[in-house]
DSSP file (Angstrom, degrees, kcal/mol; ACC not computed):
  #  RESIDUE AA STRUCTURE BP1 BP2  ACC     N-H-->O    O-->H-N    N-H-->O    O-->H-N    TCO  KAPPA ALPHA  PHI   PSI    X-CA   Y-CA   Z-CA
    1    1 A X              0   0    0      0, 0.0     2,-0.1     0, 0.0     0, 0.0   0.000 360.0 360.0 360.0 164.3   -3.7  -16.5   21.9
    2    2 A X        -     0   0    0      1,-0.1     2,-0.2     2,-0.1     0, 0.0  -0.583 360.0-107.6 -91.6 147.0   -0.8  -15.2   20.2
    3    3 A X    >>  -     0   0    0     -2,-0.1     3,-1.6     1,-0.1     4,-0.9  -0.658  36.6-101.5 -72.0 144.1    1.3  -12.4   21.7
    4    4 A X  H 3> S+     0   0    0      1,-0.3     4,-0.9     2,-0.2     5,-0.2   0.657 120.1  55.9  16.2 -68.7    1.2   -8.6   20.0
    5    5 A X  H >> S+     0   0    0      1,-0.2     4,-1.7     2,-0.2     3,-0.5   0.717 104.9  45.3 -82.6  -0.5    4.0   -9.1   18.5
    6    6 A X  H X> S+     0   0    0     -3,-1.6     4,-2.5     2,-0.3     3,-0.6   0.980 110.9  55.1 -70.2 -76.3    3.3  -12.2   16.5
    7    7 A X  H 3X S+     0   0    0     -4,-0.9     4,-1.2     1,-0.3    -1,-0.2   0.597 109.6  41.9 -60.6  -8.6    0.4  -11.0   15.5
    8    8 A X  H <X S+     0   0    0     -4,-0.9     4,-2.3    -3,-0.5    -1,-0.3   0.830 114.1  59.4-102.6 -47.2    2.0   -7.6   14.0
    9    9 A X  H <X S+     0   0    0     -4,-1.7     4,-2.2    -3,-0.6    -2,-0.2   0.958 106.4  43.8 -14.0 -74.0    4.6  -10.0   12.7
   10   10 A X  H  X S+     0   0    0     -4,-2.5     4,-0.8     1,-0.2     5,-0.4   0.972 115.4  48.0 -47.5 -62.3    1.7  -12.1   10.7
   11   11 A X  H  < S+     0   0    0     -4,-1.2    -1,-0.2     2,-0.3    -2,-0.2   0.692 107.3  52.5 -61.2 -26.1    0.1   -9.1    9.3
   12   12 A X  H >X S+     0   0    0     -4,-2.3     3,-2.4     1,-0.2     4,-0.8   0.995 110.3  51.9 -68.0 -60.3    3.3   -7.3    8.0
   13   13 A X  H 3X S+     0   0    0     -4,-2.2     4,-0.7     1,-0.3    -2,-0.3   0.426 112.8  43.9 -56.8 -15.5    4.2  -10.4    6.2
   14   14 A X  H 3X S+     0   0    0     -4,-0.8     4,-0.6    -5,-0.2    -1,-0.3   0.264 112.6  50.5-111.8  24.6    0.9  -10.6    4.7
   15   15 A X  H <> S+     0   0    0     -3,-2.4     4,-2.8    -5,-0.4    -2,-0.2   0.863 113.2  50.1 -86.4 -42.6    0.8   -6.8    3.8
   16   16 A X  H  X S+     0   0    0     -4,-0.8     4,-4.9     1,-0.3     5,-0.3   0.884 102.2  54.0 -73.6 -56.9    4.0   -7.2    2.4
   17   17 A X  H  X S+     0   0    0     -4,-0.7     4,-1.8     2,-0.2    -1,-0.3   0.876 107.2  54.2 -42.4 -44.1    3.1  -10.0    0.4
   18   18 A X  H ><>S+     0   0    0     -4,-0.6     5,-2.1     1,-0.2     3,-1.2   0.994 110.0  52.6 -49.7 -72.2   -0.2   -7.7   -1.2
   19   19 A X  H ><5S+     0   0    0     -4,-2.8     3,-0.9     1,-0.3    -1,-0.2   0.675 110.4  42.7 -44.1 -40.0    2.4   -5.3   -2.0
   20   20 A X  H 3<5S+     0   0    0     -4,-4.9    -1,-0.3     1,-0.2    -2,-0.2   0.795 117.1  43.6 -69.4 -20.6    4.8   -7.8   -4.0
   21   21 A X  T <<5S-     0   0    0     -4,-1.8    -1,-0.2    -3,-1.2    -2,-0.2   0.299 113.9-123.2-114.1  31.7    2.5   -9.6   -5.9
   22   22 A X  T < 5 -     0   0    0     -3,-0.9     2,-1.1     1,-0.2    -3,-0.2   0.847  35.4-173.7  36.7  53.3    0.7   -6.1   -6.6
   23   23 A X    > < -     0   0    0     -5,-2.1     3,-0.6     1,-0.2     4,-0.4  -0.693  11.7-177.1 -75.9  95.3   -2.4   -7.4   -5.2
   24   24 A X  T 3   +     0   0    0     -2,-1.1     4,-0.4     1,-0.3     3,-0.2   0.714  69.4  74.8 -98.6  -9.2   -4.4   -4.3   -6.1
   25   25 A X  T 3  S+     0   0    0      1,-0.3     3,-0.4     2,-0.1    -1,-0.3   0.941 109.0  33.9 -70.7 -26.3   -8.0   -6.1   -4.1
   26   26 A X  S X> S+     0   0    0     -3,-0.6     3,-1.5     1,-0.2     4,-1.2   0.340  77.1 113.3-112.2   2.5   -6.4   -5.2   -0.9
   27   27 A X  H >> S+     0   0    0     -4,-0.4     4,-2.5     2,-0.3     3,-0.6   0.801  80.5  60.2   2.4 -62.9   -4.7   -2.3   -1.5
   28   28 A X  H 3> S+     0   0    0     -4,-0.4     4,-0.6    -3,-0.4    -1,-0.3   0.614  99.5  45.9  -6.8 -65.6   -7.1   -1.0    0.7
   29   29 A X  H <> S+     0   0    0     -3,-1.5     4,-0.8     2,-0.2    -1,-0.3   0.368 110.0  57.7-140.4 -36.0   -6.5   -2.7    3.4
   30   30 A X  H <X S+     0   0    0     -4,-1.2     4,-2.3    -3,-0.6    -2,-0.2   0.605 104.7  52.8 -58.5 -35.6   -2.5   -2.0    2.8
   31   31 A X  H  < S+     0   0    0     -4,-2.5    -2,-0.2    -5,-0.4     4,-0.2   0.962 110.6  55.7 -67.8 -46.2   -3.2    2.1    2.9
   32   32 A X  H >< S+     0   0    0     -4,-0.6     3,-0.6     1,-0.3     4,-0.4   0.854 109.5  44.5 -55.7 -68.1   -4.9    1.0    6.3
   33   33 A X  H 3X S+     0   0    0     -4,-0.8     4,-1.0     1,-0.3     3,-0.4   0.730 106.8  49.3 -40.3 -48.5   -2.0   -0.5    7.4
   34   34 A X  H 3X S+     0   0    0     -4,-2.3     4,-0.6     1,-0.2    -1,-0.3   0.453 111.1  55.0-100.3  21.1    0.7    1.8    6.7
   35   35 A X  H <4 S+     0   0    0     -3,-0.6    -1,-0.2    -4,-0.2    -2,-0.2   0.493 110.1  45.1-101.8  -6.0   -1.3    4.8    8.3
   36   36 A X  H  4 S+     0   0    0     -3,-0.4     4,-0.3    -4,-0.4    -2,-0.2   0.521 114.8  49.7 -95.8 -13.4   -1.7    3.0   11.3
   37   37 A X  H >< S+     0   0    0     -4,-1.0     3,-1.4    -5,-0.2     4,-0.4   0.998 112.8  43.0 -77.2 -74.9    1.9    2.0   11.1
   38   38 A X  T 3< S+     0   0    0     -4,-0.6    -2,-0.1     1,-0.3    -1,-0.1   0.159 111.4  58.6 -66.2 -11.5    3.3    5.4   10.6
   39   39 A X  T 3  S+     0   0    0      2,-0.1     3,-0.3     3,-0.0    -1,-0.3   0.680 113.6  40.6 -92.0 -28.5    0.7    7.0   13.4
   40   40 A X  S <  S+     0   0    0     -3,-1.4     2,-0.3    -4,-0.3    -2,-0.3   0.956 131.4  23.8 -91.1 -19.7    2.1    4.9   15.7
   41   41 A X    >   +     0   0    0     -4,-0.4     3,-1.3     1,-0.1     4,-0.4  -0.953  69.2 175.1-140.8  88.3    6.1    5.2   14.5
   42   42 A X  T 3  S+     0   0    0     -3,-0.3     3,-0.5    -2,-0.3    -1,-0.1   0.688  80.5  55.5 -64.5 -23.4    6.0    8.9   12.7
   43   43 A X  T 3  S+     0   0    0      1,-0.2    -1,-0.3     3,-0.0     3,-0.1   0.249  87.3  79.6-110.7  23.0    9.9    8.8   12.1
   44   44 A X  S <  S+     0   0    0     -3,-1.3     2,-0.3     1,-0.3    -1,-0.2   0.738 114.8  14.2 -91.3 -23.1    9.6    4.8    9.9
   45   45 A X  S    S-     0   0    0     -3,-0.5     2,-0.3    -4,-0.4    -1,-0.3  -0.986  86.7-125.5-137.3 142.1    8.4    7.2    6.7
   46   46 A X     >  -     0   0    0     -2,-0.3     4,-3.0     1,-0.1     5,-0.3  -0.557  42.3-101.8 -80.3 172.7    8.8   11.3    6.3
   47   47 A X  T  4 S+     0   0    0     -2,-0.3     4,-0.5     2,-0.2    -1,-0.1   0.809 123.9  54.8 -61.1 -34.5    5.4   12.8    5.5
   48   48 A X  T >> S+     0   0    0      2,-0.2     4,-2.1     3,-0.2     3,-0.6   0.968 111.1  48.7 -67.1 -59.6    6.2   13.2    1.6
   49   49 A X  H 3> S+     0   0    0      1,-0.2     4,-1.4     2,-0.2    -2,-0.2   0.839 115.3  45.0 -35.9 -52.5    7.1    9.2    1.5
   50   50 A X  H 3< S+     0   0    0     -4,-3.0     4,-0.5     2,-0.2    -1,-0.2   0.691 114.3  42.3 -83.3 -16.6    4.0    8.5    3.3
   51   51 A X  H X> S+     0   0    0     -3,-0.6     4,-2.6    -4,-0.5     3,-1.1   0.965 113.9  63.8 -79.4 -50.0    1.4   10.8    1.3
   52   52 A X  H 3X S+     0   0    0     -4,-2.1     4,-1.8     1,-0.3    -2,-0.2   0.697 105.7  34.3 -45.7 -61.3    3.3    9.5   -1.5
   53   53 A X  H 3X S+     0   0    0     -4,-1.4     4,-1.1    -5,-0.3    -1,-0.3   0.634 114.7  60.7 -88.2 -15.2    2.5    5.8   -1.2
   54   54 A X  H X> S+     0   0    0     -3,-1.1     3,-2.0    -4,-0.5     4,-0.9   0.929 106.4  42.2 -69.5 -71.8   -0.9    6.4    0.0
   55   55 A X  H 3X>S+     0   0    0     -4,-2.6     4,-1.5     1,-0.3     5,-0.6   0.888 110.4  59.4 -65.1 -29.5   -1.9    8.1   -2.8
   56   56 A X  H >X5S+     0   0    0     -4,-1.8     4,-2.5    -5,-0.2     3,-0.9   0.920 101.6  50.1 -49.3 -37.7   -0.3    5.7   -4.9
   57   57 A X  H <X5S+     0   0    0     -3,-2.0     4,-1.9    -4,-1.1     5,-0.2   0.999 113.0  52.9 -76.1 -63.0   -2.1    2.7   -3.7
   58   58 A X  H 3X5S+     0   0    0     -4,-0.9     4,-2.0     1,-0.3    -1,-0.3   0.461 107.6  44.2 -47.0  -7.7   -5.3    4.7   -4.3
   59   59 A X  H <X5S+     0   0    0     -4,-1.5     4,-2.4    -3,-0.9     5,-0.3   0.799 115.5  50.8-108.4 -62.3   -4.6    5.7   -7.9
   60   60 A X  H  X<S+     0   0    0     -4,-2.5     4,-2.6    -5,-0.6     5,-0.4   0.974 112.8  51.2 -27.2 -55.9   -3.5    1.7   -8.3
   61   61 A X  H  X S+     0   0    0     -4,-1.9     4,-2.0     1,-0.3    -2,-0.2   0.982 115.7  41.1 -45.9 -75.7   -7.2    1.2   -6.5
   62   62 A X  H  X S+     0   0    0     -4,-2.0     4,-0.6    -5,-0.2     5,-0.3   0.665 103.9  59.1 -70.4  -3.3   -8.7    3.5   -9.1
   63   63 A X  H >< S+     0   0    0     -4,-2.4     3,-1.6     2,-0.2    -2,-0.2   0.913 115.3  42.3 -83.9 -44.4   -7.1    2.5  -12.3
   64   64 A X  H 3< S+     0   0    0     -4,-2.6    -2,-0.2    -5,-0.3    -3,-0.1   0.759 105.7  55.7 -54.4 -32.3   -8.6   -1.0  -11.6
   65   65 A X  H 3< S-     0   0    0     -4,-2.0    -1,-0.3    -5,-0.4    -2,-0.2   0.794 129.7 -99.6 -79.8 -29.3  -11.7    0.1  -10.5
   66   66 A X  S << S+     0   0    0     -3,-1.6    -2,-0.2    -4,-0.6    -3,-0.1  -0.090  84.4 118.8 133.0 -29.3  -11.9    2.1  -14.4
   67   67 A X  S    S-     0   0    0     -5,-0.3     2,-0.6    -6,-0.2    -1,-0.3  -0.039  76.9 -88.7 -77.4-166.1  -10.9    5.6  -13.2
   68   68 A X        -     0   0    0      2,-0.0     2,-0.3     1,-0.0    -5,-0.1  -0.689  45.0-142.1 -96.8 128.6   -8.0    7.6  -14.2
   69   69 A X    >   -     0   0    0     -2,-0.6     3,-0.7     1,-0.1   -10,-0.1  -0.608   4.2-133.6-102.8 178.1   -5.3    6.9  -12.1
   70   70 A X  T 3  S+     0   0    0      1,-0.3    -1,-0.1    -2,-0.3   -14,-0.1   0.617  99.4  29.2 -85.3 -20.4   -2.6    9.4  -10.8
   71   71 A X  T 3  S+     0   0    0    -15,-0.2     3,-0.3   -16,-0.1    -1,-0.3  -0.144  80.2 110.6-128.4  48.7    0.6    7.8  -11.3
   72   72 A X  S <  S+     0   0    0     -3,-0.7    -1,-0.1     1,-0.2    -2,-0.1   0.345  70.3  70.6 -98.6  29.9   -0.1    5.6  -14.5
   73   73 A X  S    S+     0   0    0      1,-0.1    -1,-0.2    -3,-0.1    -2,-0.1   0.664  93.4  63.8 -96.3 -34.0    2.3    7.9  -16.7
   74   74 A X  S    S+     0   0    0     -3,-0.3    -2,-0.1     2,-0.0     2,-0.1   0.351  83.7  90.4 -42.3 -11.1    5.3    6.0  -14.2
   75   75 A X  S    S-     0   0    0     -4,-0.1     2,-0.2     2,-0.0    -3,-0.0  -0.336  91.3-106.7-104.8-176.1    4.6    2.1  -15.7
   76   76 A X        -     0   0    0     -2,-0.1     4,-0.4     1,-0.1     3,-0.2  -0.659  40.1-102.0-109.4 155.9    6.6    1.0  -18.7
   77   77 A X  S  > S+     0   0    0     -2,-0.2     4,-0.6     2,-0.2    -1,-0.1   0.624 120.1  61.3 -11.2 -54.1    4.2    1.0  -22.0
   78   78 A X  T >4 S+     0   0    0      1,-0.2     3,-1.5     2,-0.2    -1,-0.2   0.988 102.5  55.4 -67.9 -55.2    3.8   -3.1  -21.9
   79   79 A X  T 34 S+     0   0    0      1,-0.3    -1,-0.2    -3,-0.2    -2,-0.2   0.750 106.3  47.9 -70.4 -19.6    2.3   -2.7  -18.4
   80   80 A X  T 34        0   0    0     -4,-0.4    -1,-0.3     1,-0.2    -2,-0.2   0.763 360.0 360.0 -84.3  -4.2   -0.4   -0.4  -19.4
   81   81 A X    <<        0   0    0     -3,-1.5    -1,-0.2    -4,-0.6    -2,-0.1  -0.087 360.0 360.0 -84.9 360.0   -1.7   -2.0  -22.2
């Protein structure tokens, strides 16, 4: 089996990946991550940064899902359309 850090290795690099190619099915599963990230190393985001990007990926989550989302007044015109 692979050591810890490998394996925290893999899983940033495919978190990361969700996040560039604005992979909004795992979103999820990226909010998951960077609260378990940020519980274990409180000083990698302040607390405003981190509410910040949570609730973004959920408002991502819920314009996709149909609802209204919280920051889709931020996207350029083309991208809401």
């Amino acid at each position: 089996s692979a050591p810890p850090e490998a394996k925290l290795m893999l899983l940033s690099a495919a978190m990361w990946q969700v996040a560039q190619q604005r992979d909004v099915r795992h979103y999820e599963k990226l909010e998951e991550f960077v609260t378990l990230v940020t519980e274990a190393i409180p000083e990698l985001l302040s607390h405003r940064h981190r509410a910040q990007l949570i609730l973004g990926l959920r408002a991502r989550v819920r314009d996709e899902s149909g609802g209204i989302g919280l920051f889709s007044w931020m996207e350029s015109p083309e991208k809401r359309k």
